[in-house]
N, C-alpha and C positions, 0 to 999 in steps of 0.2 A: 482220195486217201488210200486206196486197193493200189494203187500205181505205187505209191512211193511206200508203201508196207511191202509189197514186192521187189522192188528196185534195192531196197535194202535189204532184204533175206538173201540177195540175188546176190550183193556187191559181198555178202558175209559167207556166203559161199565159196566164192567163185575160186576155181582153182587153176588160173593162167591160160582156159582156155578161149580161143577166138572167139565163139560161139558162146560162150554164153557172158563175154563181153560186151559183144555184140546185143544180147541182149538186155543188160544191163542199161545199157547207152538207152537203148527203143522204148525204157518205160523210164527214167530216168530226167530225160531230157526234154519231154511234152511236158512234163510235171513240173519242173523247173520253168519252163520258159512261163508256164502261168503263174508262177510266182510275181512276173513281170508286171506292172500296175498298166492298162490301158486305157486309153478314155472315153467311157459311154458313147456311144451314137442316138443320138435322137432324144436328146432331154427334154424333157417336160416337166416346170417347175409350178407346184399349184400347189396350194392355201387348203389343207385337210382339219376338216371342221371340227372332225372327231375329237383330233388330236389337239386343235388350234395351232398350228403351227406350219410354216410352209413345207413340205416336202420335194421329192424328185422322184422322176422314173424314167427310165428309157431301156436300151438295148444293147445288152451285152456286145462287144464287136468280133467274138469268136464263133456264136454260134445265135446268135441273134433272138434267144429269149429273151422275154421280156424280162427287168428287174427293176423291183424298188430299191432305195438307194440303202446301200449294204458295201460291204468292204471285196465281196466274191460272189460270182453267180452262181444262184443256186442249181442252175443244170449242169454245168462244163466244170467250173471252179475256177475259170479265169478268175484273178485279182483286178478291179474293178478303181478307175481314177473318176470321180465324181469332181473333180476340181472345177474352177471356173474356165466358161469357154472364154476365149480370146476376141 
């Protein structure tokens, strides 16, 4: 969330210079591409008693924490596709 709070202070600044286009782009552009939905590595689907109900977990494919199933990882902030595997 720092990234894109800064990307925009940055872009509402910026006054035609290279440099600090340039920097615009470099926080900008990591933040956005994890907008992108990718899909879990390593799923594991199991029947949580607590809850009754089946769940999931596996691992993020950007930086390989582990996560229960959620919309974003909670370490990186990758966007997260829990879809069915094929």
């Amino acid at each position: 969330m720092n990234n894109i709070i800064e990307a925009i202070d940055c872009l509402k600044d910026l006054r035609n210079t290279y440099s600090s286009l340039c920097f615009a782009i470099s926080i900008a552009l990591p933040a956005l591409e994890k907008q992108i939905p990718v899909k879990v590595a390593h799923v594991i689907r199991f029947y949580d008693k607590e809850v009754e109900k089946w769940a999931h977990v596996g691992r993020c494919p950007r930086c390989w924490h582990p996560c229960a199933e959620g919309e974003y990882c909670p370490k990186c902030g990758q966007k997260l596709d829990w879809g069915e595997e094929e």
